[in-house]
N, CA, C and O atoms as a GROMACS GRO file, in nm:
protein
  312
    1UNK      N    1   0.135  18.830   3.287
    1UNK     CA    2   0.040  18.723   3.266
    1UNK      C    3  -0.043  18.706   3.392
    1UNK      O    4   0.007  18.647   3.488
    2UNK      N    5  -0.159  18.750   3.398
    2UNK     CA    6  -0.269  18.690   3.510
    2UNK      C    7  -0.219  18.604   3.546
    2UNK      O    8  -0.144  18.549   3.465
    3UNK      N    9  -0.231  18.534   3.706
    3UNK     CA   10  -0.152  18.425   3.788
    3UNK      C   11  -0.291  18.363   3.801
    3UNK      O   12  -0.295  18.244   3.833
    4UNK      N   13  -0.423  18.439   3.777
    4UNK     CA   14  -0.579  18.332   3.768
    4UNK      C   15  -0.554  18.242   3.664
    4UNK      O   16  -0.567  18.121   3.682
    5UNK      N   17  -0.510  18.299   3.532
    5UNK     CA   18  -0.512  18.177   3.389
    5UNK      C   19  -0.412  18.088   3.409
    5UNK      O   20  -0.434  17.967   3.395
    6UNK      N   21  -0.283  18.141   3.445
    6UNK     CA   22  -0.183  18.053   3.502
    6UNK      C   23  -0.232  17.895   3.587
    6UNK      O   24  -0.214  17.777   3.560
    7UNK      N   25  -0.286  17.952   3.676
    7UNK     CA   26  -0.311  17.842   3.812
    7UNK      C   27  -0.435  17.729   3.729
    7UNK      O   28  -0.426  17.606   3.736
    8UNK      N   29  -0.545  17.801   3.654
    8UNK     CA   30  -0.640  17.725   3.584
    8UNK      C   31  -0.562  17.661   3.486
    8UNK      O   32  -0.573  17.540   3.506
    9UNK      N   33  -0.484  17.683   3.386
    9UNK     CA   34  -0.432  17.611   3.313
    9UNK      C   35  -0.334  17.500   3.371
    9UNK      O   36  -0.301  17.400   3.308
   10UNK      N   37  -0.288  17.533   3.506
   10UNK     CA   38  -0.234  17.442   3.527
   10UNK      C   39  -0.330  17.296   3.573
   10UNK      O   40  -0.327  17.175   3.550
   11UNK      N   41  -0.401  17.379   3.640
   11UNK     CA   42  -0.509  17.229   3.678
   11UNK      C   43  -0.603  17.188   3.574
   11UNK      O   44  -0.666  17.084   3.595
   12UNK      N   45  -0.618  17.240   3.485
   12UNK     CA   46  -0.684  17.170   3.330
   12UNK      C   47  -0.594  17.084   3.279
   12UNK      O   48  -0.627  16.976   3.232
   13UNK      N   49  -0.476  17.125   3.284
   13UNK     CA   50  -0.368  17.049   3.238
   13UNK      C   51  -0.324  16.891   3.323
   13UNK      O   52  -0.291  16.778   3.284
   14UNK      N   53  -0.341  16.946   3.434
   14UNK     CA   54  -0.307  16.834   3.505
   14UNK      C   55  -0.408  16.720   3.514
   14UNK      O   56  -0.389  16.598   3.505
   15UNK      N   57  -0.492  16.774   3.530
   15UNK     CA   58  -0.617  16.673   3.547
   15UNK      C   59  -0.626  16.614   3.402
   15UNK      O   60  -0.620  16.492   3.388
   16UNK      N   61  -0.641  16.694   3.296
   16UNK     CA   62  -0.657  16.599   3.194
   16UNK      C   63  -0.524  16.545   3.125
   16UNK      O   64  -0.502  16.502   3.012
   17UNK      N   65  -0.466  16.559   3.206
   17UNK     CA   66  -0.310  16.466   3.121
   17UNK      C   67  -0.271  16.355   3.226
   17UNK      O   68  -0.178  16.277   3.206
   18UNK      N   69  -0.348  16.354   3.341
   18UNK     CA   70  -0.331  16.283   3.470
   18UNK      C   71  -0.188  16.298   3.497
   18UNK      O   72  -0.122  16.195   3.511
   19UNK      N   73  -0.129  16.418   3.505
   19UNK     CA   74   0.001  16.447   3.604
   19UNK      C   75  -0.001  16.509   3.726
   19UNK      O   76  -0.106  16.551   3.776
   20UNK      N   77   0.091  16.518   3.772
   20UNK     CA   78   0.079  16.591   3.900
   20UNK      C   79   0.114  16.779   3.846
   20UNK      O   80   0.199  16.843   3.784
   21UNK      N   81   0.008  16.796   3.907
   21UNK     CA   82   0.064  16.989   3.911
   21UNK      C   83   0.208  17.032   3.890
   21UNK      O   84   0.255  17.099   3.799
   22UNK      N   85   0.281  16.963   4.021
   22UNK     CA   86   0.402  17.020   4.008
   22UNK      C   87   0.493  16.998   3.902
   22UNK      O   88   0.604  17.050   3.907
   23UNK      N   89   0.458  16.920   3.796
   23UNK     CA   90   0.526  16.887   3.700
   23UNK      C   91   0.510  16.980   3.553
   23UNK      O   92   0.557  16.971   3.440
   24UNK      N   93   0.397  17.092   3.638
   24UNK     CA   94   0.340  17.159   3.506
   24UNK      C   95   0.386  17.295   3.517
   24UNK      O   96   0.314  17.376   3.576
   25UNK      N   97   0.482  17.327   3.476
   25UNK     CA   98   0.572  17.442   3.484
   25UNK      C   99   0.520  17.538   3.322
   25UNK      O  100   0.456  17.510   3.220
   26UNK      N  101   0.582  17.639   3.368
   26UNK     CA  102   0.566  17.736   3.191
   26UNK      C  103   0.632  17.670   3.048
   26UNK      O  104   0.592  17.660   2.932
   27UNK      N  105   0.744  17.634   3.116
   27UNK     CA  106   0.811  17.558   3.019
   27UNK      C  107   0.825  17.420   2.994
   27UNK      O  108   0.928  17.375   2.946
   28UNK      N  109   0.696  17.327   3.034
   28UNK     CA  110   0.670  17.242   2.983
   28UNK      C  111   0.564  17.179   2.880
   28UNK      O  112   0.442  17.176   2.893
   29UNK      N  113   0.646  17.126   2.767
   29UNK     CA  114   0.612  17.097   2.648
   29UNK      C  115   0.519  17.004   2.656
   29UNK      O  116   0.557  16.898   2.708
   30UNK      N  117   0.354  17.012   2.603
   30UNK     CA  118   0.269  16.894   2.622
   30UNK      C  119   0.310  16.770   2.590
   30UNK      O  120   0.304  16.683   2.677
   31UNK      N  121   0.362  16.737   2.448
   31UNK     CA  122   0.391  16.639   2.436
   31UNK      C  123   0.536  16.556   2.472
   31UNK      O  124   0.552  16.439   2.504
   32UNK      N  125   0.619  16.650   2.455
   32UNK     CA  126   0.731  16.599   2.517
   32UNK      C  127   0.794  16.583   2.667
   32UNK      O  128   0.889  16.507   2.691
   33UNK      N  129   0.739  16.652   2.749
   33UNK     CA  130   0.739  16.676   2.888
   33UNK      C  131   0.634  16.571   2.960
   33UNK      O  132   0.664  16.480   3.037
   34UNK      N  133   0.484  16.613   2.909
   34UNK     CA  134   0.396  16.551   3.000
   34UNK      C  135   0.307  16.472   2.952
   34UNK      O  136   0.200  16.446   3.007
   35UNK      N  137   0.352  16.422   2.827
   35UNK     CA  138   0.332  16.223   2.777
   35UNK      C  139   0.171  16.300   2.659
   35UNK      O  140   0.097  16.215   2.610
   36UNK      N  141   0.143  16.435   2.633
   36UNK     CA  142  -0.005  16.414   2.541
   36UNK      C  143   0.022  16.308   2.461
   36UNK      O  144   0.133  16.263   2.433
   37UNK      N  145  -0.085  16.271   2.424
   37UNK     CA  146  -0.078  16.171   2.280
   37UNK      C  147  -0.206  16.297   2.203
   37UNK      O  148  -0.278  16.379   2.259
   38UNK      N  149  -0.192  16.269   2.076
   38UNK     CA  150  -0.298  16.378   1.985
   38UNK      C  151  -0.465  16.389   2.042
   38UNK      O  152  -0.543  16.483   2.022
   39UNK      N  153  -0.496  16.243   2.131
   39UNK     CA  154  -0.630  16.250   2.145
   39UNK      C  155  -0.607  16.358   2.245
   39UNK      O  156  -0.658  16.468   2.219
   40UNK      N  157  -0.525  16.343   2.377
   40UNK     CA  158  -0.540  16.401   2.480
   40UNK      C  159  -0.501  16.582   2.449
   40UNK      O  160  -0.517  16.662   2.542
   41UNK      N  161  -0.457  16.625   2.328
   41UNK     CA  162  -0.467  16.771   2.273
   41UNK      C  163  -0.575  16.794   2.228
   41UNK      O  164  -0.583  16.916   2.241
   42UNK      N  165  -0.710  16.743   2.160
   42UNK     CA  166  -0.779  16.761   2.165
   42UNK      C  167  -0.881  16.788   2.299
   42UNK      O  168  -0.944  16.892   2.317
   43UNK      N  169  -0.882  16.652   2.404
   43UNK     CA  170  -0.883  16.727   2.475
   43UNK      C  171  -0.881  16.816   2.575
   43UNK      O  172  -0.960  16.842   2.665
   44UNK      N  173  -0.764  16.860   2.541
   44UNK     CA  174  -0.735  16.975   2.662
   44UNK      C  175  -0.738  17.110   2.588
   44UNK      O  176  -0.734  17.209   2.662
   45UNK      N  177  -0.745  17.138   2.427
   45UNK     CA  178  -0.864  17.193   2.370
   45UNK      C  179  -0.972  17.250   2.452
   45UNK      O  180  -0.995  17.355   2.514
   46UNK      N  181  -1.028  17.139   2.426
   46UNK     CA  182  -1.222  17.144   2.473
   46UNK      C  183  -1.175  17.174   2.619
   46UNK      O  184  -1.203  17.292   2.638
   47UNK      N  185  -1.120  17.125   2.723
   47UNK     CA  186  -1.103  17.193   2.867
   47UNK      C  187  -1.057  17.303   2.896
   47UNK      O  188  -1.095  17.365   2.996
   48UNK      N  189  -0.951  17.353   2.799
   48UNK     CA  190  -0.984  17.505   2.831
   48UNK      C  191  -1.061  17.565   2.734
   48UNK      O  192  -1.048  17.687   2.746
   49UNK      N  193  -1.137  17.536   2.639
   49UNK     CA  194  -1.283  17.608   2.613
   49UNK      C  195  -1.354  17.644   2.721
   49UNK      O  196  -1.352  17.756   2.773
   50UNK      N  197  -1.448  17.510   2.774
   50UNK     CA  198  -1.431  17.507   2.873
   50UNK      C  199  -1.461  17.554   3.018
   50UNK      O  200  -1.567  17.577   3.076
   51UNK      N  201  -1.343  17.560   3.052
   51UNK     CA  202  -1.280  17.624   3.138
   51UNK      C  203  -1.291  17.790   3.184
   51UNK      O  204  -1.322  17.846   3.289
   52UNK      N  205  -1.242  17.844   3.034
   52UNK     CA  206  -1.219  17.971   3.024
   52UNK      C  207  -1.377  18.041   2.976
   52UNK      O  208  -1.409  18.158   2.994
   53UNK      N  209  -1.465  17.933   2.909
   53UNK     CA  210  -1.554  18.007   2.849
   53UNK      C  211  -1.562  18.055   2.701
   53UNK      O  212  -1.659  18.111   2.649
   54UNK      N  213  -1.394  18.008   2.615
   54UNK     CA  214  -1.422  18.063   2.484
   54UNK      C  215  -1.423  17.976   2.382
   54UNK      O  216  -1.467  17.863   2.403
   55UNK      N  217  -1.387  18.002   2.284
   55UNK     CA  218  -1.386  17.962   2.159
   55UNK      C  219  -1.227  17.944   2.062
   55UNK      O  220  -1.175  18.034   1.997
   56UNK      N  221  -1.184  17.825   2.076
   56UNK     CA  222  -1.045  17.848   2.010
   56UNK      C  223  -0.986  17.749   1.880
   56UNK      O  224  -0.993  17.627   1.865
   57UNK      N  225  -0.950  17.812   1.830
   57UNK     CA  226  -0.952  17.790   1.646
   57UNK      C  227  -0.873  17.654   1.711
   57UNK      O  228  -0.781  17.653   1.793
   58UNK      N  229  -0.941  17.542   1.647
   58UNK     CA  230  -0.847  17.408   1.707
   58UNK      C  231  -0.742  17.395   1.618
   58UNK      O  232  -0.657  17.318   1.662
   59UNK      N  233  -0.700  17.464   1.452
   59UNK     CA  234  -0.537  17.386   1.388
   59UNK      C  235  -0.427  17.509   1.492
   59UNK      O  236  -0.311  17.481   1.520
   60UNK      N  237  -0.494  17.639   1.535
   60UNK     CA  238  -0.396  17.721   1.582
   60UNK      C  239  -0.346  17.689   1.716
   60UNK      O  240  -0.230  17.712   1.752
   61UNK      N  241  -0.448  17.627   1.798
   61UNK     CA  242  -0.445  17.580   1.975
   61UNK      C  243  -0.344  17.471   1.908
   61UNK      O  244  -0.230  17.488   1.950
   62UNK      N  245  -0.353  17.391   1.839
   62UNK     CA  246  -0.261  17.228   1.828
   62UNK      C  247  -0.120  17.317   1.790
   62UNK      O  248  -0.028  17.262   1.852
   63UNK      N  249  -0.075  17.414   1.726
   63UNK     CA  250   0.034  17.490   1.758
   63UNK      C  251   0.098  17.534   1.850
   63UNK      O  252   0.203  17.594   1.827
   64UNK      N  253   0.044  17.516   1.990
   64UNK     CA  254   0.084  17.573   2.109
   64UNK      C  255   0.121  17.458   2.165
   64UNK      O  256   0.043  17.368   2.196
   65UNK      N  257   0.278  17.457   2.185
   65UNK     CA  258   0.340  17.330   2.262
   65UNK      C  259   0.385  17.369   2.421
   65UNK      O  260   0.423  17.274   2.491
   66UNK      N  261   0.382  17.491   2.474
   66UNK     CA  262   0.399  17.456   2.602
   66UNK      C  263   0.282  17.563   2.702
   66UNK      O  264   0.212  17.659   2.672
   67UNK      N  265   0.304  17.499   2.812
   67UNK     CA  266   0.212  17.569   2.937
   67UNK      C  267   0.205  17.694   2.869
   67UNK      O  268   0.128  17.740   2.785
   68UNK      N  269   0.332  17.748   2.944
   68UNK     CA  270   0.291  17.950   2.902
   68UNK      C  271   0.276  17.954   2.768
   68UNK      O  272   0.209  18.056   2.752
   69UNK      N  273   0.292  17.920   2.688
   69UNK     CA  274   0.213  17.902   2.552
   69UNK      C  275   0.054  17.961   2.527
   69UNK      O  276  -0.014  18.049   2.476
   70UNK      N  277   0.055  17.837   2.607
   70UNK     CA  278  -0.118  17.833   2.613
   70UNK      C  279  -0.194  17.923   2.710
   70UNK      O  280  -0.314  17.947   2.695
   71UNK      N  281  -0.112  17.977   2.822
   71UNK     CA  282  -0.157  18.090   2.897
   71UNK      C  283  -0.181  18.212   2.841
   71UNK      O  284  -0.277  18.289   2.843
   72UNK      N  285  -0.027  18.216   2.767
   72UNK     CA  286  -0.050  18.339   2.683
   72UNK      C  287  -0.173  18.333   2.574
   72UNK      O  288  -0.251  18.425   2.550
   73UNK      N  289  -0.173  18.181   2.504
   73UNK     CA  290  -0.283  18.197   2.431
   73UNK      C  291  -0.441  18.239   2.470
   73UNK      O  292  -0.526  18.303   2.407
   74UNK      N  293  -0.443  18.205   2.542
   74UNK     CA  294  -0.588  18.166   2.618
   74UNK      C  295  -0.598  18.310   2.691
   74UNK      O  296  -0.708  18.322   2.745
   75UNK      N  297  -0.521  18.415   2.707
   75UNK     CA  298  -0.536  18.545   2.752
   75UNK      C  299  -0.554  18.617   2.670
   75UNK      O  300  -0.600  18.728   2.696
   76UNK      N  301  -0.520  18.573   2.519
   76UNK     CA  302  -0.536  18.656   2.371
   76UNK      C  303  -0.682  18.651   2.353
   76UNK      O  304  -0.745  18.753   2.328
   77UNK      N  305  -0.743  18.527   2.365
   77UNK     CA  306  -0.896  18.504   2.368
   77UNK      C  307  -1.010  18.542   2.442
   77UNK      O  308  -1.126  18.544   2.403
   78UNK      N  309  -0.971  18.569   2.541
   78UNK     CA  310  -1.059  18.612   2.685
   78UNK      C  311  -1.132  18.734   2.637
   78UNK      O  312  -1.207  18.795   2.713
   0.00000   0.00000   0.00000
């Protein structure tokens, strides 16, 4: 896994969930780990759109419950 998508997802994540970085590990679960509520999956959605530059099917992204989840996802898209 690229350690560039890694490090960006972590600070998309952090910033829009207002946590601290270090709390944003691979194996932490958005909603159960680091407090999302449904608005804030939306968007962190749209921030790594974004972010990354792409385009991502929003019912399949709301399937992705943790960090490396979404790293991996967001590397499928690139």
């Amino acid at each position: 896994m690229p350690e560039d998508t890694r490090e960006r997802v972590v600070k998309v994540v952090a910033e829009t969930l207002n946590v601290d970085e270090s709390r944003v590990t691979d194996e932490s679960q958005f909603v159960e780990d680091l407090g999302a509520e449904s608005m804030q999956s939306v968007e962190l959605i749209a921030a790594f759109e974004d972010e990354f530059d792409i385009e991502m099917d929003e019912q399949e992204a709301l399937g992705v419950k943790t960090v490396g989840d979404a790293v991996t996802f967001i590397d499928r898209h690139r």
